[in-house]
PyMOL Python script that loads the backbone (N, CA, C, O; Angstrom):
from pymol import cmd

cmd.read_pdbstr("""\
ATOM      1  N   UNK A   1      -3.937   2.072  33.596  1.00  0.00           N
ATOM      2  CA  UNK A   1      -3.934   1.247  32.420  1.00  0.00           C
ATOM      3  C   UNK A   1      -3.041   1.880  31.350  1.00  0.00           C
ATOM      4  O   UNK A   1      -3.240   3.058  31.055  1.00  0.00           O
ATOM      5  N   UNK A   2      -2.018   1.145  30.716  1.00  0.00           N
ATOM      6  CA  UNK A   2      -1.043   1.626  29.643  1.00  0.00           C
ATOM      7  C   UNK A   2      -1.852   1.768  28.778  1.00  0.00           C
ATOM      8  O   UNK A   2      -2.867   1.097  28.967  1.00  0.00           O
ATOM      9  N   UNK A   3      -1.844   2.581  27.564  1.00  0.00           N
ATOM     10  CA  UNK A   3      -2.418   2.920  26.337  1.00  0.00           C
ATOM     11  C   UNK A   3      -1.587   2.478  25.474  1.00  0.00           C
ATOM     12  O   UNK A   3      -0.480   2.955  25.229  1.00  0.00           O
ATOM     13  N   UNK A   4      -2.181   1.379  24.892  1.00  0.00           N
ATOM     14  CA  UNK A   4      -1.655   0.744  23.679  1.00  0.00           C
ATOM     15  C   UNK A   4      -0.908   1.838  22.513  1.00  0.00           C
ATOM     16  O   UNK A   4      -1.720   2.511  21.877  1.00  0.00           O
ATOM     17  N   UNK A   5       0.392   2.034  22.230  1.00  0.00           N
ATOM     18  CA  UNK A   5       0.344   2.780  21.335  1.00  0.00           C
ATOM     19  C   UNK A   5       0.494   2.411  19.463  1.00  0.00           C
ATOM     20  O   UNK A   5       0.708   3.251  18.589  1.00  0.00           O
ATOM     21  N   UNK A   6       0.376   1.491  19.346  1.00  0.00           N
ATOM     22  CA  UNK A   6      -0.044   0.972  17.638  1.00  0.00           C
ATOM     23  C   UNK A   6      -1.453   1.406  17.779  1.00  0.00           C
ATOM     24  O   UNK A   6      -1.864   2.276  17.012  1.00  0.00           O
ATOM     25  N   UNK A   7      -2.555   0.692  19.036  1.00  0.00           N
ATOM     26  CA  UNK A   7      -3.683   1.313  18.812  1.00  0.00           C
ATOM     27  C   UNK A   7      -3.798   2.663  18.268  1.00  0.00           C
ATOM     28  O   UNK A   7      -4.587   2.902  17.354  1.00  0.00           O
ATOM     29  N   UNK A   8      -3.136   3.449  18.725  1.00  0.00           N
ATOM     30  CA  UNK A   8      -3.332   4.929  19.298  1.00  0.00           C
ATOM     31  C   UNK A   8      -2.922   5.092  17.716  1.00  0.00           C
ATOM     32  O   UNK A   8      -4.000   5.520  17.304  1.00  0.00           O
ATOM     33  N   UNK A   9      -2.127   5.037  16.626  1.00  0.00           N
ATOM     34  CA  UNK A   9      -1.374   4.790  16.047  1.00  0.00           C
ATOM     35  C   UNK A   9      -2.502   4.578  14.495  1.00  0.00           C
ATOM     36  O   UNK A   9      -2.604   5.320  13.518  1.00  0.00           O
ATOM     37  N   UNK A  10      -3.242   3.215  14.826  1.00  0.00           N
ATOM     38  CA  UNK A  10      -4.364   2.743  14.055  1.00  0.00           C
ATOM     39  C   UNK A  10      -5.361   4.084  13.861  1.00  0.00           C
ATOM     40  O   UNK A  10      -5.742   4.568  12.795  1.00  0.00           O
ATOM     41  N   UNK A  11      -5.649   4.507  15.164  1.00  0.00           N
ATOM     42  CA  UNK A  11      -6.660   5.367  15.110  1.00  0.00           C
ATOM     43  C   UNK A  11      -6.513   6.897  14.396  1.00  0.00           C
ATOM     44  O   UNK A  11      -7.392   7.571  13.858  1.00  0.00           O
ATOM     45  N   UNK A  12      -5.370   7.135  14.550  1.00  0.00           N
ATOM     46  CA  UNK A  12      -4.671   8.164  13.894  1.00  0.00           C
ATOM     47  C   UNK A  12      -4.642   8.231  12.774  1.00  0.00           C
ATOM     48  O   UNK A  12      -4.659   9.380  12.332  1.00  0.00           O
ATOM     49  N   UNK A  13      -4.589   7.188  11.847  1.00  0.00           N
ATOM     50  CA  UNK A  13      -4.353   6.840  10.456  1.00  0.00           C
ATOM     51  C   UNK A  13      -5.631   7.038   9.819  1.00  0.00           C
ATOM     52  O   UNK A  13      -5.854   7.690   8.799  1.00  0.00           O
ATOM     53  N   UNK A  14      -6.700   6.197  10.770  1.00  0.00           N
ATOM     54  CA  UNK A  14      -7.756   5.961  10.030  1.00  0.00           C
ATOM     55  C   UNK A  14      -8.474   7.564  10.023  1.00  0.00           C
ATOM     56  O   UNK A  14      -8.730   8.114   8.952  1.00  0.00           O
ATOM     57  N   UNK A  15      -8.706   8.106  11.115  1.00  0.00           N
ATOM     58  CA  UNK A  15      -9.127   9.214  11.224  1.00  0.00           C
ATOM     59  C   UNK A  15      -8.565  10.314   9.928  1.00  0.00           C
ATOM     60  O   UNK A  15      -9.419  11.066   9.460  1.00  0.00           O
ATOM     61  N   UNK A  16      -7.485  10.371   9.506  1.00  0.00           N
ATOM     62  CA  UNK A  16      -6.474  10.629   8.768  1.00  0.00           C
ATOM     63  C   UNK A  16      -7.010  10.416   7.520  1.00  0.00           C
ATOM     64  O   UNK A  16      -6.773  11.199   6.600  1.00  0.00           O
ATOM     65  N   UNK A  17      -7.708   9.442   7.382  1.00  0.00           N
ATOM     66  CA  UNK A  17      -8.114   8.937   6.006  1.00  0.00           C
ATOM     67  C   UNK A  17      -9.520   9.406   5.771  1.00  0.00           C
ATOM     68  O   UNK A  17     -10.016   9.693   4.681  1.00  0.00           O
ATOM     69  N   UNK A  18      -9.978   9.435   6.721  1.00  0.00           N
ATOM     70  CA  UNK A  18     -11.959   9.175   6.652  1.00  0.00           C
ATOM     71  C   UNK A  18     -11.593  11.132   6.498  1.00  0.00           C
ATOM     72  O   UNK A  18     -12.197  11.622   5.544  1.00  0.00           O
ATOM     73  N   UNK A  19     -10.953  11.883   7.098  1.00  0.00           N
ATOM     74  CA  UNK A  19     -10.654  13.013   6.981  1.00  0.00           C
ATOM     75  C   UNK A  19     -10.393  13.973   4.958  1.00  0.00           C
ATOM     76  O   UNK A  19     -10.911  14.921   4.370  1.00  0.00           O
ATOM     77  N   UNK A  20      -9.088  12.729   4.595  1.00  0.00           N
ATOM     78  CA  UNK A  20      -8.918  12.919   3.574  1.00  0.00           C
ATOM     79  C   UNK A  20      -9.890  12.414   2.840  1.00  0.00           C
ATOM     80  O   UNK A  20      -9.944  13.166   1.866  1.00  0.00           O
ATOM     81  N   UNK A  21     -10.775  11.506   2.707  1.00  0.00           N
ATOM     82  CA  UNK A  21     -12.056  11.067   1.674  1.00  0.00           C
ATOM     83  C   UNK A  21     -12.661  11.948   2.179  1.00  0.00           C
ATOM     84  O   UNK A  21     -13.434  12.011   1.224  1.00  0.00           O
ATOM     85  N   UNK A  22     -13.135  12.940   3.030  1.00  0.00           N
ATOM     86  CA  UNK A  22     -14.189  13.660   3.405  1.00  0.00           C
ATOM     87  C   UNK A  22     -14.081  15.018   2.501  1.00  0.00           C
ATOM     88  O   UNK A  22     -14.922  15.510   1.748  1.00  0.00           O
ATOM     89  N   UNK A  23     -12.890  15.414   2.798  1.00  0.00           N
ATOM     90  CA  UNK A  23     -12.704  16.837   1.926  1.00  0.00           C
ATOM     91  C   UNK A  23     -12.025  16.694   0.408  1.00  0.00           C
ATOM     92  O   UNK A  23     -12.124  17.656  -0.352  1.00  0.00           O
ATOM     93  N   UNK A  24     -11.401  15.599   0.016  1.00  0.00           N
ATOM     94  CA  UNK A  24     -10.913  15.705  -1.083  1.00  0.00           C
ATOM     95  C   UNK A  24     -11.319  14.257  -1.707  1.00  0.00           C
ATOM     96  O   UNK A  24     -10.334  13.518  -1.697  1.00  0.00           O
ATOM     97  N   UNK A  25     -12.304  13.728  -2.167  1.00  0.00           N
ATOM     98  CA  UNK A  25     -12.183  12.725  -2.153  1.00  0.00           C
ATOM     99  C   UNK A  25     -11.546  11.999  -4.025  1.00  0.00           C
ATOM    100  O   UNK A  25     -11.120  10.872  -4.280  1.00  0.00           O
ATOM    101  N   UNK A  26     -11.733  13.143  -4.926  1.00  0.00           N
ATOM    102  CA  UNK A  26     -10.547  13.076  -6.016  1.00  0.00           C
ATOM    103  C   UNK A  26      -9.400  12.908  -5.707  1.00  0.00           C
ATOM    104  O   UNK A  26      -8.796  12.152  -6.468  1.00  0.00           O
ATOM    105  N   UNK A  27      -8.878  13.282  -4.942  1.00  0.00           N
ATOM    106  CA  UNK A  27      -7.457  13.061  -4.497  1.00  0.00           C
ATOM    107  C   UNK A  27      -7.195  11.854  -3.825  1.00  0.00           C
ATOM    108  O   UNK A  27      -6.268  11.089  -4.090  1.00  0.00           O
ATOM    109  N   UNK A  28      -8.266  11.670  -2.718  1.00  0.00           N
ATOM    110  CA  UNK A  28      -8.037  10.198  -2.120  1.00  0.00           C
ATOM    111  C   UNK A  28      -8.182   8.947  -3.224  1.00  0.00           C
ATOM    112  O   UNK A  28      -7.714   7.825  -3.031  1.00  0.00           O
ATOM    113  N   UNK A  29      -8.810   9.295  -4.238  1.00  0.00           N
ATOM    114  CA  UNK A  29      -9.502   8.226  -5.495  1.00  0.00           C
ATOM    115  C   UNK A  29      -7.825   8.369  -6.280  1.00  0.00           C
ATOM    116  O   UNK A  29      -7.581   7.395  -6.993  1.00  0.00           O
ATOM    117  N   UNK A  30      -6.883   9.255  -6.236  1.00  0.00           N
ATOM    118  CA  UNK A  30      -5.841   9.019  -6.800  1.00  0.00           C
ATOM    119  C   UNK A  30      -4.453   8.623  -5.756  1.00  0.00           C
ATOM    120  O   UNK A  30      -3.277   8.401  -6.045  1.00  0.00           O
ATOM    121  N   UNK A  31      -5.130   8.647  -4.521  1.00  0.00           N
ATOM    122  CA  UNK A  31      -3.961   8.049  -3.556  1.00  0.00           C
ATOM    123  C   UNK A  31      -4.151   6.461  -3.878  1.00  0.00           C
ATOM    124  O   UNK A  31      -3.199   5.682  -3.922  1.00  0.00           O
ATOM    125  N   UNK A  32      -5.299   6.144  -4.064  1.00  0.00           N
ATOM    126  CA  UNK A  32      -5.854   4.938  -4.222  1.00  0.00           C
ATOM    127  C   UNK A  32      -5.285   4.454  -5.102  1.00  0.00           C
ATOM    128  O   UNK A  32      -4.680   3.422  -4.816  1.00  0.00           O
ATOM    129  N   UNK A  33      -5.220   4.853  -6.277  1.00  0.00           N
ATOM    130  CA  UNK A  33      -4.701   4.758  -7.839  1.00  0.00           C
ATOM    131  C   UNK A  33      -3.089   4.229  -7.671  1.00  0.00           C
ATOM    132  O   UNK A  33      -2.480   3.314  -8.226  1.00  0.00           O
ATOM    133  N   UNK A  34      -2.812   4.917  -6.967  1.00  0.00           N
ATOM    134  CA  UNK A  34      -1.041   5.141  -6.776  1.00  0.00           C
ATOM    135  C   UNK A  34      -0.708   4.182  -6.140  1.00  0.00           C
ATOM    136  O   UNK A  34       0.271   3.568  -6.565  1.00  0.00           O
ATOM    137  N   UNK A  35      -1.387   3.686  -4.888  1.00  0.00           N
ATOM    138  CA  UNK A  35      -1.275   2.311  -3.786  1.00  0.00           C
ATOM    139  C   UNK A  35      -1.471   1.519  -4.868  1.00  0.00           C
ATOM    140  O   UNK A  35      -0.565   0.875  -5.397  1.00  0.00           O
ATOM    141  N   UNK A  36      -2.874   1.527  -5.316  1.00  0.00           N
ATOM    142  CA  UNK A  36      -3.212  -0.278  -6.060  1.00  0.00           C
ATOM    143  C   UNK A  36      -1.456  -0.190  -7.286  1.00  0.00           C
ATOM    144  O   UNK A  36      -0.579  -1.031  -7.091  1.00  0.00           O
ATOM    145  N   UNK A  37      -1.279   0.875  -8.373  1.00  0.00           N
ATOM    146  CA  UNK A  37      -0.198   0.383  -9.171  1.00  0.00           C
ATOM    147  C   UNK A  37       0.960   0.285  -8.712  1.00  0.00           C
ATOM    148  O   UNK A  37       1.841   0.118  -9.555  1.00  0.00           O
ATOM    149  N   UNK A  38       1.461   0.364  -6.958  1.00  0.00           N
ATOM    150  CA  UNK A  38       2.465   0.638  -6.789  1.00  0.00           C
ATOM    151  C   UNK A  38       2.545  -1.137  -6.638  1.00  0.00           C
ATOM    152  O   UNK A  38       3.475  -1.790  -7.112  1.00  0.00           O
ATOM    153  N   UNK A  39       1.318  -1.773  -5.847  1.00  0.00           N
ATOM    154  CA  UNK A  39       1.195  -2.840  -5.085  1.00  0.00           C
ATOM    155  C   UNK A  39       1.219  -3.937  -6.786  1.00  0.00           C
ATOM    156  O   UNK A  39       1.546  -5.120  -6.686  1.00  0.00           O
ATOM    157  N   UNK A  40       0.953  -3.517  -7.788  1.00  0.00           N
ATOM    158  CA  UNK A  40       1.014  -3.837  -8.912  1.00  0.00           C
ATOM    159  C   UNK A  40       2.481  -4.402  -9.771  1.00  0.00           C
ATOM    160  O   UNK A  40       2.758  -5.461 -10.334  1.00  0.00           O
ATOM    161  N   UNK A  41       3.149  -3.247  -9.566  1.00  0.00           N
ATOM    162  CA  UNK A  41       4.729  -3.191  -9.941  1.00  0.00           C
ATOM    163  C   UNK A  41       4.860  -4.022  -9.593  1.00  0.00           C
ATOM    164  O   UNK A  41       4.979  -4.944 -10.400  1.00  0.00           O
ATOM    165  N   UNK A  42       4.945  -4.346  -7.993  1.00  0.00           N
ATOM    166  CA  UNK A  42       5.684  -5.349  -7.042  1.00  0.00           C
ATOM    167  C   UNK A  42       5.407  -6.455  -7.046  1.00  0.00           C
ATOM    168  O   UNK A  42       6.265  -7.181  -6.543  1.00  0.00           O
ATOM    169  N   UNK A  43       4.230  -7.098  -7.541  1.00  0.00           N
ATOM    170  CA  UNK A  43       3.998  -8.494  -7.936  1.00  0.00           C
ATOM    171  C   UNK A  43       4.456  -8.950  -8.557  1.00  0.00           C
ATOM    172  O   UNK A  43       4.811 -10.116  -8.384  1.00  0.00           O
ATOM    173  N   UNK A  44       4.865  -7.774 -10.392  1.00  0.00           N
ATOM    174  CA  UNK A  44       5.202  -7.923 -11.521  1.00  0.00           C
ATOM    175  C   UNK A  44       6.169  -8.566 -11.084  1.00  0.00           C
ATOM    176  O   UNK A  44       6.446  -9.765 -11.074  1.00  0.00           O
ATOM    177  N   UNK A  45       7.031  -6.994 -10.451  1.00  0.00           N
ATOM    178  CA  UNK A  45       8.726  -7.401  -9.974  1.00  0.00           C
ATOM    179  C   UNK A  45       9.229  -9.091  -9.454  1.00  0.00           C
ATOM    180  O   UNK A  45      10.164  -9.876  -9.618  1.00  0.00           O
ATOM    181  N   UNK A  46       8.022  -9.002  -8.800  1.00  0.00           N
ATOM    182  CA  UNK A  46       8.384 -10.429  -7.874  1.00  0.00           C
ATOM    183  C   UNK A  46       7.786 -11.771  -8.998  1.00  0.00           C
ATOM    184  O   UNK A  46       7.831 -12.913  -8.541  1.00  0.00           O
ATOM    185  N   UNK A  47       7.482 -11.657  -9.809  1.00  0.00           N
ATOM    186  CA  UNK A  47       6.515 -12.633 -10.766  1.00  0.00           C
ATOM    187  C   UNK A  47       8.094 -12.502 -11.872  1.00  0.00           C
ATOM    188  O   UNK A  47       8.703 -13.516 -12.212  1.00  0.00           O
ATOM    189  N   UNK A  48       8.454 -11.333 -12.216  1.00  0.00           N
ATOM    190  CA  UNK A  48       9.268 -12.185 -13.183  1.00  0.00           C
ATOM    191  C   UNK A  48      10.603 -12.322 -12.551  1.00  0.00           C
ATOM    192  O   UNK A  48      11.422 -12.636 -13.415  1.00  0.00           O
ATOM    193  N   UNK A  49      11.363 -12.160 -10.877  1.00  0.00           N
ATOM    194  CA  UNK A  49      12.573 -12.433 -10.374  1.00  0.00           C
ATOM    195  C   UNK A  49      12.218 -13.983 -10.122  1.00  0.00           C
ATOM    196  O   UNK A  49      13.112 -14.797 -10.351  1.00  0.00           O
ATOM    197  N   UNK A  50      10.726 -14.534  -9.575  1.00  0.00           N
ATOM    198  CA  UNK A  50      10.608 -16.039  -9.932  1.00  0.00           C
ATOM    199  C   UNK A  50      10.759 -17.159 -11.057  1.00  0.00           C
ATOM    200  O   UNK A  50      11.112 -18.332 -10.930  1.00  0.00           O
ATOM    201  N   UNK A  51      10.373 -16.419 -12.237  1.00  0.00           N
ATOM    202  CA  UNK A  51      10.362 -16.577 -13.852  1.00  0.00           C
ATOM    203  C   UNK A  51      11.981 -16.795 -14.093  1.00  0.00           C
ATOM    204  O   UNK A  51      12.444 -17.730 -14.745  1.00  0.00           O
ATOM    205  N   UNK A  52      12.535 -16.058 -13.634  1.00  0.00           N
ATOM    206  CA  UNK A  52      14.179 -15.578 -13.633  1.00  0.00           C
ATOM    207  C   UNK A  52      15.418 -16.582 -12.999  1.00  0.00           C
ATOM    208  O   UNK A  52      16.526 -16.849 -13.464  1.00  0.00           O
ATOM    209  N   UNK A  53      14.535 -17.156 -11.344  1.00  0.00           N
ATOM    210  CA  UNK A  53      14.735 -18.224 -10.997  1.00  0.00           C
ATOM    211  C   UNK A  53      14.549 -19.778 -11.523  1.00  0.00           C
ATOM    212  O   UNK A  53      15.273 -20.774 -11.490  1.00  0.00           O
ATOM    213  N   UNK A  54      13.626 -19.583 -11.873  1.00  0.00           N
ATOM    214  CA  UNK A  54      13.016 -21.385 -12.436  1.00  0.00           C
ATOM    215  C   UNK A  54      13.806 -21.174 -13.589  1.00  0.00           C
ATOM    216  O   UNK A  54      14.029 -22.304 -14.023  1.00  0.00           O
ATOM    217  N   UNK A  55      14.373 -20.307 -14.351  1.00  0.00           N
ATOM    218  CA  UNK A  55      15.087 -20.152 -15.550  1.00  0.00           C
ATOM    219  C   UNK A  55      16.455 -20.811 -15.483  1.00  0.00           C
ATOM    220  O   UNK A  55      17.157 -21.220 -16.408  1.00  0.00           O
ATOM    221  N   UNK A  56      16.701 -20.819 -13.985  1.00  0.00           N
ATOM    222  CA  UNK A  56      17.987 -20.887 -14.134  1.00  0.00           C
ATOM    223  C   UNK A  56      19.117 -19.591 -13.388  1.00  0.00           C
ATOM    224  O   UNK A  56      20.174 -19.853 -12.813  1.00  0.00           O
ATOM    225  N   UNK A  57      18.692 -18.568 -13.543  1.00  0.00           N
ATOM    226  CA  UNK A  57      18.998 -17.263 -12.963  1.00  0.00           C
ATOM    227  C   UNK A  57      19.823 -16.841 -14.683  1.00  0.00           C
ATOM    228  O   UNK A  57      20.919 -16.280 -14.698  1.00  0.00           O
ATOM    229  N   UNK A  58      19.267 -17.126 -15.679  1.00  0.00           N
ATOM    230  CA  UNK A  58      20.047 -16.757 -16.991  1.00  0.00           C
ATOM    231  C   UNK A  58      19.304 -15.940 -17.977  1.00  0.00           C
ATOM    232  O   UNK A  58      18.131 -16.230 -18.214  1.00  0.00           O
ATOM    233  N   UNK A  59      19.848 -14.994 -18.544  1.00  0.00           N
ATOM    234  CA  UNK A  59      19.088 -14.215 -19.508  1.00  0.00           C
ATOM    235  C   UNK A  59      18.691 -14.617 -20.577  1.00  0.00           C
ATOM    236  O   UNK A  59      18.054 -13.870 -21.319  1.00  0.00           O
TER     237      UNK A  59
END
""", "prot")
cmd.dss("prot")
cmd.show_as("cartoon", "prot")
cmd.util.cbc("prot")
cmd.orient("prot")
């Protein structure tokens, strides 16, 4: 049987994580921090290049 490797892949990550909340979990609470405002920016970004569009594409 082939071994899926994204599985293999998934499992790695997660383990990876449950690892890092286990011993540091201040730090994981600021990896967290960093994902949610990064995922934040990028809405912005994409919220006002739409704004930018319906405008017209004009300053």
């Amino acid at each position: 049987m082939a071994v899926n490797s994204k599985k293999i892949a998934v499992y790695v990550l997660v383990v990876f994580v449950l690892y890092l909340i286990i011993t540091d979990p201040a730090k994981a609470a600021d990896y967290v921090q960093i994902g949610f405002e990064g995922i934040s920016d990028a809405a912005k970004a994409i919220g006002d290049f739409m704004t930018w569009i319906a405008n017209g594409g004009e300053e």
